[in-house]
MARVOKOL-112649 format. One line per 2 residues: their letters; for each residue x, y, z of N, C-alpha, C. Coordinates in nm, 4 decimals, padded with zeros to 6 digits. Layout:
residues N
A> X/Y/Z/X/Y/Z/X/Y/Z; ...
END
This chain:
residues 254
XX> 10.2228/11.0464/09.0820/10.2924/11.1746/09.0884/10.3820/11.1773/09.2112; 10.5063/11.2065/09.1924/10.5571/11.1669/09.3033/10.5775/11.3131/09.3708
XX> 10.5711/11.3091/09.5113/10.5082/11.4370/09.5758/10.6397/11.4897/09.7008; 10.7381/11.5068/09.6055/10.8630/11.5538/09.7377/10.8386/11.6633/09.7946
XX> 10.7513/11.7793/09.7471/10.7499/11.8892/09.8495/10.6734/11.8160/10.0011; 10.5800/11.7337/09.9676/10.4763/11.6814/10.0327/10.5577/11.6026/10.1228
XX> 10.6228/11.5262/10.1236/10.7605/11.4534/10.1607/10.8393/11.5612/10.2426; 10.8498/11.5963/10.2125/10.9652/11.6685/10.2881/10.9427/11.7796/10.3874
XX> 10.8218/11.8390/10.3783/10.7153/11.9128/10.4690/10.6688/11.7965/10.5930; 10.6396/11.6792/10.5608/10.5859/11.5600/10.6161/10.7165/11.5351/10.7477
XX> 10.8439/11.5275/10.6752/10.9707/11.5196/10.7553/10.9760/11.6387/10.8207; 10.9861/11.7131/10.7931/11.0044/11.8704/10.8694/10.9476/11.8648/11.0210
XX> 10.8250/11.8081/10.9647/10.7017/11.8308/11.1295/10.6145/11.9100/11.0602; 10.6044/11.9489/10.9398/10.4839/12.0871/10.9210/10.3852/11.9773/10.8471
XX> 10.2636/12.0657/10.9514/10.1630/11.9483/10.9295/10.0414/11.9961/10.8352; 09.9977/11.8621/10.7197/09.9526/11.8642/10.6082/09.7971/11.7965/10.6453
XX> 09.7174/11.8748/10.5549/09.5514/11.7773/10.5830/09.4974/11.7269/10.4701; 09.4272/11.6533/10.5053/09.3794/11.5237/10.3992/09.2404/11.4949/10.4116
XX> 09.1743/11.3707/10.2941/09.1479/11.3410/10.3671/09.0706/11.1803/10.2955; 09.0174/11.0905/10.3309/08.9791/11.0119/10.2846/08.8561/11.0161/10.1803
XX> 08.8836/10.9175/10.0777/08.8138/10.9516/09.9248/08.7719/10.8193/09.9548; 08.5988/10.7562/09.9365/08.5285/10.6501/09.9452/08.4442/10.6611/09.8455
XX> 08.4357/10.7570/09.7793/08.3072/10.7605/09.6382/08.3688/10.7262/09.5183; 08.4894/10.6934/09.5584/08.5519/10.6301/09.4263/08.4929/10.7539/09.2721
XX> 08.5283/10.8640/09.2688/08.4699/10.9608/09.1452/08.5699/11.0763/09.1003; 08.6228/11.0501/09.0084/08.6985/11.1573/08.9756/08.6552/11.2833/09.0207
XX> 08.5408/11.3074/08.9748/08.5552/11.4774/08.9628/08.4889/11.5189/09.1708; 08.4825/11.4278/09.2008/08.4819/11.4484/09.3583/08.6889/11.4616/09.3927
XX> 08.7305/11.3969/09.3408/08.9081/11.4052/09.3985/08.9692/11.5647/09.3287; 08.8834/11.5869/09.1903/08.9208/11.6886/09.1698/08.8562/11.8148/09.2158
XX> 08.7689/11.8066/09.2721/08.7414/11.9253/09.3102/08.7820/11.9095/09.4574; 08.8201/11.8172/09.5249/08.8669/11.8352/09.6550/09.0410/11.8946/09.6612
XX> 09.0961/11.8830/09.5153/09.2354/11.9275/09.5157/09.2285/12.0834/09.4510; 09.1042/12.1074/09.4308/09.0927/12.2699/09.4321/09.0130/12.3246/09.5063
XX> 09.0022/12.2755/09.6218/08.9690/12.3055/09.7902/09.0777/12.3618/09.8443; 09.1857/12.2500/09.7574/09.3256/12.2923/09.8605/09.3452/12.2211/09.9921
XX> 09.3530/12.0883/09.9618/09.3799/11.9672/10.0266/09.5071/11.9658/10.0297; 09.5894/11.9319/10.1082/09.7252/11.8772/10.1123/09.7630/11.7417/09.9909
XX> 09.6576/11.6756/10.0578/09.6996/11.5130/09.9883/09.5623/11.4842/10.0103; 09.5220/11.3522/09.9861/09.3865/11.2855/09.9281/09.4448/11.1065/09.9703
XX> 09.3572/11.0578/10.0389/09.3973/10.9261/10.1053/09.2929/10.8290/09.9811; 09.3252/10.8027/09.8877/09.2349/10.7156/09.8210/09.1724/10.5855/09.8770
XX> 09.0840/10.5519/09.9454/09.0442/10.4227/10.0094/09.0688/10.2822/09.9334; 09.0926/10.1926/09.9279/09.0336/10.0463/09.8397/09.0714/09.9544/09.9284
XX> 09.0952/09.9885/10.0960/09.0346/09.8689/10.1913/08.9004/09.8671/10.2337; 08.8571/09.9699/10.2150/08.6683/09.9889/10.3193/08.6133/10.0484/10.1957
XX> 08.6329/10.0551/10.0746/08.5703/10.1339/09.9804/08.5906/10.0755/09.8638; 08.4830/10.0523/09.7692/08.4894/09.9927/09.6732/08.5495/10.0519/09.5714
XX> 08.6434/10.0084/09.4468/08.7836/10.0676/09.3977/08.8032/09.9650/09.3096; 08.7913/09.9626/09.1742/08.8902/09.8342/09.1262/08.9849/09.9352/09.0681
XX> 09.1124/09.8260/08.9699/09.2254/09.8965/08.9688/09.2148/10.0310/08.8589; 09.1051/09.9962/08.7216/09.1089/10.0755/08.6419/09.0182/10.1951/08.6814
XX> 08.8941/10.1955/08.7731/08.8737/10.3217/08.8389/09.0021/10.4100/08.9466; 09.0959/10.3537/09.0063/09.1780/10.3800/09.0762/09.2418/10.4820/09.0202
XX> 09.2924/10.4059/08.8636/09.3514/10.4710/08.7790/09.3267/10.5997/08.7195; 09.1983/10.6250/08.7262/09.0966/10.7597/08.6966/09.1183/10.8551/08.8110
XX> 09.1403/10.7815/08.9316/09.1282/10.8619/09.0803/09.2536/10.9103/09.0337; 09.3676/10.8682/09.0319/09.4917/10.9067/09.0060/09.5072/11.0804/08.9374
XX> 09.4936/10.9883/08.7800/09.4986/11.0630/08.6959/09.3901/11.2123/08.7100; 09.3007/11.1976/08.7858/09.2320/11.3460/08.8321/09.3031/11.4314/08.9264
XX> 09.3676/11.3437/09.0769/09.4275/11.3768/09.1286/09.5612/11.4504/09.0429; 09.6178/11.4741/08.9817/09.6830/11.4883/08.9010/09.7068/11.5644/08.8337
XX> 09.5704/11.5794/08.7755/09.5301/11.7302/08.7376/09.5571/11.8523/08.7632; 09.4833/11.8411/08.8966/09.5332/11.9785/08.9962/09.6231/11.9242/09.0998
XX> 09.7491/11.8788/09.1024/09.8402/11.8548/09.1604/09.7993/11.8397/09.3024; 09.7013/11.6627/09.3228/09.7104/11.6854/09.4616/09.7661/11.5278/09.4648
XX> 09.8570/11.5642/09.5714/09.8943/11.4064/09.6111/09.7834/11.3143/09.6673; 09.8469/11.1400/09.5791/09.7553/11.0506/09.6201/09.8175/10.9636/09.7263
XX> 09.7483/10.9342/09.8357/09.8168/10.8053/09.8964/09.7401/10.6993/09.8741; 09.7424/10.5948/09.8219/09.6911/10.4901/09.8465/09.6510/10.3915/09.9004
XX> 09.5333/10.3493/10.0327/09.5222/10.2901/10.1156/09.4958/10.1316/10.0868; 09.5942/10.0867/10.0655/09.5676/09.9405/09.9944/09.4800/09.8970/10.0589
XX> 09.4699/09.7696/10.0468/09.3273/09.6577/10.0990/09.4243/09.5819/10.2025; 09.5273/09.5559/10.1937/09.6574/09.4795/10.2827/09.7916/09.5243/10.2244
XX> 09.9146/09.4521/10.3142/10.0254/09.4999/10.2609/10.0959/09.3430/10.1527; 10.0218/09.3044/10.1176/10.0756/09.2022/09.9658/10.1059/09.2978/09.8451
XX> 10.2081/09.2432/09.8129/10.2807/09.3363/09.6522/10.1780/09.3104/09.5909; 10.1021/09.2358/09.5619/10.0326/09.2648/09.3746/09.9481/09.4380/09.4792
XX> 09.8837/09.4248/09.5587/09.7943/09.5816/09.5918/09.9179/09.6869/09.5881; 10.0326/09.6689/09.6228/10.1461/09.7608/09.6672/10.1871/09.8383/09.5188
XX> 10.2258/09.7130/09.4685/10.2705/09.7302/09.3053/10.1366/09.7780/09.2217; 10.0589/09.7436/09.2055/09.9302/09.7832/09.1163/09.9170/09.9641/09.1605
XX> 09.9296/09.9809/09.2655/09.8777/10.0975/09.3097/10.0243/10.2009/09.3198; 10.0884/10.2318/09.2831/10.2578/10.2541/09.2620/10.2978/10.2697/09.1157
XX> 10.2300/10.1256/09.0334/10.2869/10.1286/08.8993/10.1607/10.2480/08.8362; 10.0264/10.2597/08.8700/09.9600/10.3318/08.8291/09.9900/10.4971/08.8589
XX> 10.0883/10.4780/08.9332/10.1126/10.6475/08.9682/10.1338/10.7278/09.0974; 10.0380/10.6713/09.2012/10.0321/10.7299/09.3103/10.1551/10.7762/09.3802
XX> 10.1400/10.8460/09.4224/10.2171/10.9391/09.5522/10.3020/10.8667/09.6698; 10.1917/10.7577/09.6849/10.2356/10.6722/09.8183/10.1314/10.5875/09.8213
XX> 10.1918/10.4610/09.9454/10.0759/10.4253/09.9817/10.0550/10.3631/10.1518; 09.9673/10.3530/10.1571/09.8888/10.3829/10.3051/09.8830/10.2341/10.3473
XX> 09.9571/10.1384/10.4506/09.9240/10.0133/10.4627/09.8874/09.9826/10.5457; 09.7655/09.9282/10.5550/09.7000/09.8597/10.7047/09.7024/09.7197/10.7207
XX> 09.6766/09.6645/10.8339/09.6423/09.5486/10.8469/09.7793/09.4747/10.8813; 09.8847/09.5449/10.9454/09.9880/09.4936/10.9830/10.0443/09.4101/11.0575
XX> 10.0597/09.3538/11.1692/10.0640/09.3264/11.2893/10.1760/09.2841/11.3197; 10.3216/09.2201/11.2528/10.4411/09.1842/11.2643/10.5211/09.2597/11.2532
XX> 10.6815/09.2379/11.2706/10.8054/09.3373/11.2195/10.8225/09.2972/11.0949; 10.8504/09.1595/11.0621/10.8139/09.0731/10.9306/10.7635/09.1200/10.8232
XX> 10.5987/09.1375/10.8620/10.5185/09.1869/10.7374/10.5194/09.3090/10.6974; 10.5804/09.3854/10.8177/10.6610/09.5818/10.7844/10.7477/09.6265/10.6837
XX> 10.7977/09.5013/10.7218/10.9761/09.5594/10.6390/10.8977/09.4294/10.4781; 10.8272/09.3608/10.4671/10.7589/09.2803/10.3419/10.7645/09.3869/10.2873
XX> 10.6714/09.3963/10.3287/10.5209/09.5185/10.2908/10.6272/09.6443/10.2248; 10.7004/09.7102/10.3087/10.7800/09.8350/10.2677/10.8972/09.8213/10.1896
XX> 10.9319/09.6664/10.1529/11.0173/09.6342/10.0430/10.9732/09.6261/09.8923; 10.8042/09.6195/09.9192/10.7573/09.6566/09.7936/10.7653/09.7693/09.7072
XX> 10.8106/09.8773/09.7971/10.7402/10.0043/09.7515/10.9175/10.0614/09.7085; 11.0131/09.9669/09.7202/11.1469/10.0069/09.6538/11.2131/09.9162/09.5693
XX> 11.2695/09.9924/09.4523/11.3483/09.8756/09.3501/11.5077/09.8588/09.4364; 11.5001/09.7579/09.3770/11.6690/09.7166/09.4179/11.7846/09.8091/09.4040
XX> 11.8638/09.8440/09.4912/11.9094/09.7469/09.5991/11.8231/09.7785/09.7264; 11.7233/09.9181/09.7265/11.6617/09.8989/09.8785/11.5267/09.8079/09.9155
XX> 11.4986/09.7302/09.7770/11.3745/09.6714/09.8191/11.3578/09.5651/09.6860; 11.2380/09.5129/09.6668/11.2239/09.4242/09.6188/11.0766/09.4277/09.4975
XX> 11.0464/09.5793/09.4492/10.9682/09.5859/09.3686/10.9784/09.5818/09.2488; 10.8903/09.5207/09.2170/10.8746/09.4607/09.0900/10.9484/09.5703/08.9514
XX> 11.0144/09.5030/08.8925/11.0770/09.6299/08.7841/11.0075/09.6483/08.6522; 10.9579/09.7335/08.6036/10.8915/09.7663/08.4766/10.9053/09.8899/08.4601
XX> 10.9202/09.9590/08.2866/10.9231/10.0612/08.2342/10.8188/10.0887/08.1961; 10.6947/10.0021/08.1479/10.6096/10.0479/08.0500/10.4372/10.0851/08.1561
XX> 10.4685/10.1239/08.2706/10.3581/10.1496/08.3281/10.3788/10.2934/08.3206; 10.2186/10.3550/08.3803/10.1984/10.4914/08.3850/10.3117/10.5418/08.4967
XX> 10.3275/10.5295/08.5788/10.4441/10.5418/08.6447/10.5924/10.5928/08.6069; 10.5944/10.4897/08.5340/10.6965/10.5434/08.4429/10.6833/10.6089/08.3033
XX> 10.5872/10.6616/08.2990/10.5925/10.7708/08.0901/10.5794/10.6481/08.0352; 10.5517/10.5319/08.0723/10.5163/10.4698/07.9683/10.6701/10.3972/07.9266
XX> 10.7387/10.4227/07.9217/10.8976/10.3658/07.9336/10.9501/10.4979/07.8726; 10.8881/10.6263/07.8392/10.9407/10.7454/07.7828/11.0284/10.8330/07.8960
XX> 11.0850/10.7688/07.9689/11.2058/10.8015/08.0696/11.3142/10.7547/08.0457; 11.4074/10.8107/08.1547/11.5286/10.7624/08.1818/11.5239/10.6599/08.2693
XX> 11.5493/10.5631/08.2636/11.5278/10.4469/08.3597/11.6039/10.4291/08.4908; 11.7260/10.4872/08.4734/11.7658/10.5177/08.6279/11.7201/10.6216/08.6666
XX> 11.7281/10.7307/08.6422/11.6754/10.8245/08.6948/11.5321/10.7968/08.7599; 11.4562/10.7416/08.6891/11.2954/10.7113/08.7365/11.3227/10.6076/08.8555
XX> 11.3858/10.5218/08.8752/11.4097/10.4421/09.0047/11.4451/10.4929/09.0913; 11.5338/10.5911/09.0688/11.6071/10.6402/09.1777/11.5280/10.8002/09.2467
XX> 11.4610/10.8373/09.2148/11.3366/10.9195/09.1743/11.2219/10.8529/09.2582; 11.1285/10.7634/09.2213/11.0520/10.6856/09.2825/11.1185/10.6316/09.4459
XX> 11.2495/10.5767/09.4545/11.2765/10.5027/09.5511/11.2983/10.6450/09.6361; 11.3660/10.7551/09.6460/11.3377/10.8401/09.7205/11.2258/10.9454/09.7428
XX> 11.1350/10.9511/09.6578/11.0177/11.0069/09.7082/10.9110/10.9718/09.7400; 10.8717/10.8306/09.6827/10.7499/10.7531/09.7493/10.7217/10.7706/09.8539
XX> 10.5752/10.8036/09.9029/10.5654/10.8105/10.0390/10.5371/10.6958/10.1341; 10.6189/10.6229/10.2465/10.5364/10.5072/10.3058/10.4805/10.5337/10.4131
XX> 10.3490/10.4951/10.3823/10.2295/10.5359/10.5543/10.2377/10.3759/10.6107; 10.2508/10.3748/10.7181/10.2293/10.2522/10.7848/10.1095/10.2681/10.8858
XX> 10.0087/10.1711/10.9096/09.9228/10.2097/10.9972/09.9510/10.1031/11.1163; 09.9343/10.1595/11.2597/09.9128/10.1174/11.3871/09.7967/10.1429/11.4333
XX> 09.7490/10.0488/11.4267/09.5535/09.9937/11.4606/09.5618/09.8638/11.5795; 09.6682/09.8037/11.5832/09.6463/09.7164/11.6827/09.7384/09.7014/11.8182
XX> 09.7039/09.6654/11.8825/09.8418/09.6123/12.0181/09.9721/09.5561/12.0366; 09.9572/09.4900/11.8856/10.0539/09.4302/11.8506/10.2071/09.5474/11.7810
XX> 10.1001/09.6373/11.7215/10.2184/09.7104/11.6121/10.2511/09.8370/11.7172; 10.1583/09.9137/11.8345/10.1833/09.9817/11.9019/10.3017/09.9737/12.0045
XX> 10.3049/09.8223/12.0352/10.4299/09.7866/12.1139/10.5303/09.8148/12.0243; 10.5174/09.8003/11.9068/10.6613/09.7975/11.8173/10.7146/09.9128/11.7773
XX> 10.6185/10.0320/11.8509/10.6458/10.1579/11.7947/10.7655/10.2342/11.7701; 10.9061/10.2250/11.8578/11.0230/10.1990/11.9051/11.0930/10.1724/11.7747
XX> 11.0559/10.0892/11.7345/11.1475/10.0256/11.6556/11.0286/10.0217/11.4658; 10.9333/10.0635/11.4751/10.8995/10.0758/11.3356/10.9519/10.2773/11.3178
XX> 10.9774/10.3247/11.4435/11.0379/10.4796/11.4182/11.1705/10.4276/11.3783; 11.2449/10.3445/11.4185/11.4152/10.3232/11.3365/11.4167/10.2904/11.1724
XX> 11.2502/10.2259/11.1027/11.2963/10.2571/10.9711/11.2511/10.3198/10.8608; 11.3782/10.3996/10.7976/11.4066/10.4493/10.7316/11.3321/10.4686/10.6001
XX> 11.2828/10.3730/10.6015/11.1722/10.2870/10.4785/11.0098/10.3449/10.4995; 10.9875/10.3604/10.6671/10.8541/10.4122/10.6875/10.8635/10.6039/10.6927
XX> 10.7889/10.6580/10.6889/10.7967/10.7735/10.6456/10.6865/10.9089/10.7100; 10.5227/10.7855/10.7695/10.4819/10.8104/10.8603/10.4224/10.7042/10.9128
XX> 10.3993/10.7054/11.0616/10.3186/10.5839/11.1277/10.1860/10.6460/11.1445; 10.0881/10.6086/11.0817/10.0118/10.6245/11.1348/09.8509/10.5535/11.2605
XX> 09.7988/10.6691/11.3163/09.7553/10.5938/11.4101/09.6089/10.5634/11.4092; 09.5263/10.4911/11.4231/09.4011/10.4355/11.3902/09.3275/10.3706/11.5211
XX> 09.2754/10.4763/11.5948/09.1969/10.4701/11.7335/09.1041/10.3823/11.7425; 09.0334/10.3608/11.5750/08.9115/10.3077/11.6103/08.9468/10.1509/11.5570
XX> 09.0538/10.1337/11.4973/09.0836/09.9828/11.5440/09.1712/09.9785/11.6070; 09.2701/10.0144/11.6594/09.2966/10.0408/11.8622/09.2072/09.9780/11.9732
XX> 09.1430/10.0635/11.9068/09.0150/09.9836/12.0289/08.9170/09.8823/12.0457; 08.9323/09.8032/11.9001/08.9023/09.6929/11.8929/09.0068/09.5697/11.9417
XX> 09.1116/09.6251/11.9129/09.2226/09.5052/11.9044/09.2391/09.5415/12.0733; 09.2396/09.6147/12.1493/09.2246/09.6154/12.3115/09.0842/09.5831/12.3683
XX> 09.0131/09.5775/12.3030/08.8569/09.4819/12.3387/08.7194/09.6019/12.3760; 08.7305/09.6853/12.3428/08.6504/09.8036/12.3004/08.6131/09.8886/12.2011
XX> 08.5178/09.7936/12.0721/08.5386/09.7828/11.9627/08.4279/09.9165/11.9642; 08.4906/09.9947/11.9011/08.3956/10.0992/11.8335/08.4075/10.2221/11.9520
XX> 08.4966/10.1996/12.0293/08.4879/10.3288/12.1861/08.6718/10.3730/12.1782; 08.6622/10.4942/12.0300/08.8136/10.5380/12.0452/08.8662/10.6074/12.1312
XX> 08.8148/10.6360/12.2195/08.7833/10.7804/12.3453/08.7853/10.6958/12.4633; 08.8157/10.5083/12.4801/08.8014/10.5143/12.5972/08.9288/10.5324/12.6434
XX> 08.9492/10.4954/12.7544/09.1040/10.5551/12.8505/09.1916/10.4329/12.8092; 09.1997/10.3208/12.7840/09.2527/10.2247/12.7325/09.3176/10.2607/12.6084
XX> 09.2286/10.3175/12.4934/09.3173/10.3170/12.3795/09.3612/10.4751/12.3928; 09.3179/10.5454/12.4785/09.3943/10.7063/12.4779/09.5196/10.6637/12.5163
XX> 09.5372/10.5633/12.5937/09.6743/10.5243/12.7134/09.7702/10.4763/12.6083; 09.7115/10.4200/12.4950/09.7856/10.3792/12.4039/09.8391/10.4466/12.3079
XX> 09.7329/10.5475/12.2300/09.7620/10.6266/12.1691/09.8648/10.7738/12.2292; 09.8483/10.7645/12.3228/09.9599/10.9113/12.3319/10.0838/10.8374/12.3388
XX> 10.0776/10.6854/12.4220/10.2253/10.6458/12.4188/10.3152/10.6236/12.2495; 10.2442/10.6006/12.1655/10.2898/10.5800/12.0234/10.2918/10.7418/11.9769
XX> 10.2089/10.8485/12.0311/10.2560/10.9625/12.0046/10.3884/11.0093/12.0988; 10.4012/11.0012/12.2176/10.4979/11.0171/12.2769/10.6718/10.9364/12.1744
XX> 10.6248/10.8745/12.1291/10.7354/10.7556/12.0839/10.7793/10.8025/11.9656; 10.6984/10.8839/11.8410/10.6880/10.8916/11.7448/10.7976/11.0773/11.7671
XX> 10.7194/11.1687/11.8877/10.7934/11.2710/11.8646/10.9208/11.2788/11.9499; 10.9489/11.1208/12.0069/11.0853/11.1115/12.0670/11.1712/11.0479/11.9444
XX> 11.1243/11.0164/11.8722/11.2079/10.9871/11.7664/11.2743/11.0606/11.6549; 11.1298/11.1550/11.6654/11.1705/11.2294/11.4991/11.1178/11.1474/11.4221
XX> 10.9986/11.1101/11.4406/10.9163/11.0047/11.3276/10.7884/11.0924/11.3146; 10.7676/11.1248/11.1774/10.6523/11.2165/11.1894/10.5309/11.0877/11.1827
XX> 10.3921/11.2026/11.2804/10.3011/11.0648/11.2590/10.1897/11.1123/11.2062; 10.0554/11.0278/11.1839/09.9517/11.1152/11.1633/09.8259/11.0126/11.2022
XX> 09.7079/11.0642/11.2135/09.6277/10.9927/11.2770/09.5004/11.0327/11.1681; 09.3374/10.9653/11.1822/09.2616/11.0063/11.1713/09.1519/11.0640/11.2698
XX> 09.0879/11.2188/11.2374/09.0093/11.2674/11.3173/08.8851/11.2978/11.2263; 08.7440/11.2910/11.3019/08.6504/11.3369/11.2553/08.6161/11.4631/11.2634
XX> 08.6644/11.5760/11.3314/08.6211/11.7453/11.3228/08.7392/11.8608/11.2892; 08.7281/11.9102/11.2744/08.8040/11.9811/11.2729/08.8730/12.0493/11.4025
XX> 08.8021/12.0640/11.5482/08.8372/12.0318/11.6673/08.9162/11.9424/11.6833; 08.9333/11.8061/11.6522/09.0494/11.7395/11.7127/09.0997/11.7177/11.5930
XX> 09.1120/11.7769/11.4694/09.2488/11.8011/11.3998/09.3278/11.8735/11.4908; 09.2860/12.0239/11.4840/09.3290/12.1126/11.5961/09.3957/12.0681/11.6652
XX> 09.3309/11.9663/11.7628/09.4433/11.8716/11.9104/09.5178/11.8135/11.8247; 09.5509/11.7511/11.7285/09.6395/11.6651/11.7030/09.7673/11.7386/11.6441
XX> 09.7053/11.8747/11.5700/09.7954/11.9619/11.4846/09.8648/12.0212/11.6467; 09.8410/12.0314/11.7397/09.9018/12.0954/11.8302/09.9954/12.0038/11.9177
XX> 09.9207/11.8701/11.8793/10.0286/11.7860/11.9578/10.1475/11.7312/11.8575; 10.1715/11.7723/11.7803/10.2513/11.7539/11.6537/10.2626/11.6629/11.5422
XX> 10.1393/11.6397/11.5261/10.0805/11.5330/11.4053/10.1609/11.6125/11.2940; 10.1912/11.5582/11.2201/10.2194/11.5963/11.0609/10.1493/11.5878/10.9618
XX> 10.0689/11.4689/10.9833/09.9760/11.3963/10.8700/09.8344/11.3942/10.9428; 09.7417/11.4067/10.9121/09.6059/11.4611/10.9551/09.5096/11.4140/10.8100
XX> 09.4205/11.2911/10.8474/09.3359/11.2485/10.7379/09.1988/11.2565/10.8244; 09.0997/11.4270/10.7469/09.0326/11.4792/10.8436/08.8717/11.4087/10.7482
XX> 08.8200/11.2994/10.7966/08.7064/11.2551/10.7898/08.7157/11.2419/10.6589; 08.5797/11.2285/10.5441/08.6468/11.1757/10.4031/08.5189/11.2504/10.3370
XX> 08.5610/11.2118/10.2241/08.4262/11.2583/10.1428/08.3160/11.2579/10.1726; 08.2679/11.1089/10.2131/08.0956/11.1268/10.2376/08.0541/11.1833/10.3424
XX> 08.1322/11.2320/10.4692/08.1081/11.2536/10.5874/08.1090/11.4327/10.4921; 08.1871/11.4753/10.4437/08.1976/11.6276/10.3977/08.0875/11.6333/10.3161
XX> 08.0001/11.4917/10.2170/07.8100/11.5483/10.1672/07.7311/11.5464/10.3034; 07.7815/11.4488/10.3733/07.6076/11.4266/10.4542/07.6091/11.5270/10.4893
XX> 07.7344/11.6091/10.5812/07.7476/11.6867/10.7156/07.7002/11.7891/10.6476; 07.7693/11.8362/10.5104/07.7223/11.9793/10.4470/07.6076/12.0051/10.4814
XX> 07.5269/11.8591/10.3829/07.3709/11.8937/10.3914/07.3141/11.9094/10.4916; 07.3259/11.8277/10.6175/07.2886/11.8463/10.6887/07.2941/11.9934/10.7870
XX> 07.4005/12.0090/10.7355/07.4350/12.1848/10.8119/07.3192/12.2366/10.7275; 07.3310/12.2966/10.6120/07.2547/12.3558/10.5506/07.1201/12.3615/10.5473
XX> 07.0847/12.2215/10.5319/06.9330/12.1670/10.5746/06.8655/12.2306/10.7431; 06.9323/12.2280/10.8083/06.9067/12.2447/10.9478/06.8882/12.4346/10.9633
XX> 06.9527/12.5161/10.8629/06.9125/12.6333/10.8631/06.7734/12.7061/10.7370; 06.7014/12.5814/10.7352/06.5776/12.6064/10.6793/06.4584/12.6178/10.7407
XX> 06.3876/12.6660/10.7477/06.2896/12.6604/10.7966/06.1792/12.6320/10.7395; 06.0417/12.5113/10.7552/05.9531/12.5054/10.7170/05.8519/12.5027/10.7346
END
């Protein structure tokens, strides 16, 4: 579903919440898009996903009109294309670390002349080929959403210059592999990767590059929505069963 209000709110600076889907279950994506979610980060790097359940995630999402991003497993076209031709909104790429594998990676997600994705009519994506075929390219190539993720030392230096393209749409930022790739694996809070992270936020709102990060509370959504995040992927599904229960559980008495 391609999601231009979502897009274009994203560009603005007005900031949207999300949040990560790991139970792989339709009627969990659909009832989180009649919560009144912004968008829905579908997992299938840390979460188990093959393509024809994906396809279910989609198509629920869908339902009640909530945008999907898709967090591939890496940025290789067959994950880029599989997850695109099935429908989604966008998709979410990690595991980056070059300028190289940026502009790869984000040439997938456009047909020619701005990119290099694969051309077909007869996917869900396209009606099945029950479109107009330019129109649907030209359609797709401007509203797709591209998330790029900065998780390491390598892509944070490049921050500068992954805000010049045009092709990325948000950067986003990933503390807790930040702080592995600076040698403090599992400590997103220490002063090392904060030093890092505000400088790629500093970089992002000197550009006019909207960014977005992940937070676990709704407290440091808050900080991030105030420091001008756009994109906000606030903890995920299973963290929203345990925590429930556990809230709830904890006001029992026995």
């Amino acid at each position: 579903m391609i999601a231009a209000e979502l897009k274009a709110d994203l560009h603005a600076g007005r900031p949207k919440i999300g949040t990560f889907v790991k139970l792989a279950n339709p009627t969990v994506v659909e009832a989180l898009g009649l919560a009144g979610l912004d968008f829905t980060v579908i997992d299938t790097e840390h979460a188990p996903c093959d393509q024809m359940l994906l396809l279910e995630l989609v198509r629920a999402a869908d339902s009640v009109s909530l945008p999907t991003i898709v967090r591939v497993a890496d940025g290789s076209e067959a994950q880029i294309l599989k997850a695109l031709d099935i429908g989604a909104s966008g998709v979410q790429i990690p595991g980056l670390s070059t300028l190289e594998t940026v502009r790869d990676a984000v040439s997938y997600t456009k047909y020619a002349p701005q990119g290099q994705r694969g051309l077909s009519f007869a996917q869900r994506s396209a009606a099945y080929g029950n479109c107009d075929k330019k129109e649907y390219m030209e359609t797709s190539n401007a509203g797709l959403i591209n998330v790029v993720h900065i998780e390491n030392r390598e892509m944070a230096a490049q921050a500068e210059t992954l805000c010049e393209m045009d092709a990325i749409d948000v950067l986003f930022i990933g503390p807790m592999d930040i702080s592995q790739s600076l040698g403090h694996p599992g400590e997103p809070t220490h002063p090392d990767v904060a030093k890092v992270v505000d400088e790629v936020i500093r970089v992002c709102l000197a550009k006019g590059k909207p960014y977005g990060i992940f937070v676990g509370t709704p407290q440091m959504a808050q900080k991030y929505v105030d420091r001008g995040a756009a994109y906000i992927a606030l903890a995920s599904d299973i963290a929203f069963l345990t925590e429930g229960y556990k809230n709830l559980r904890t006001q029992i008495q026995l």
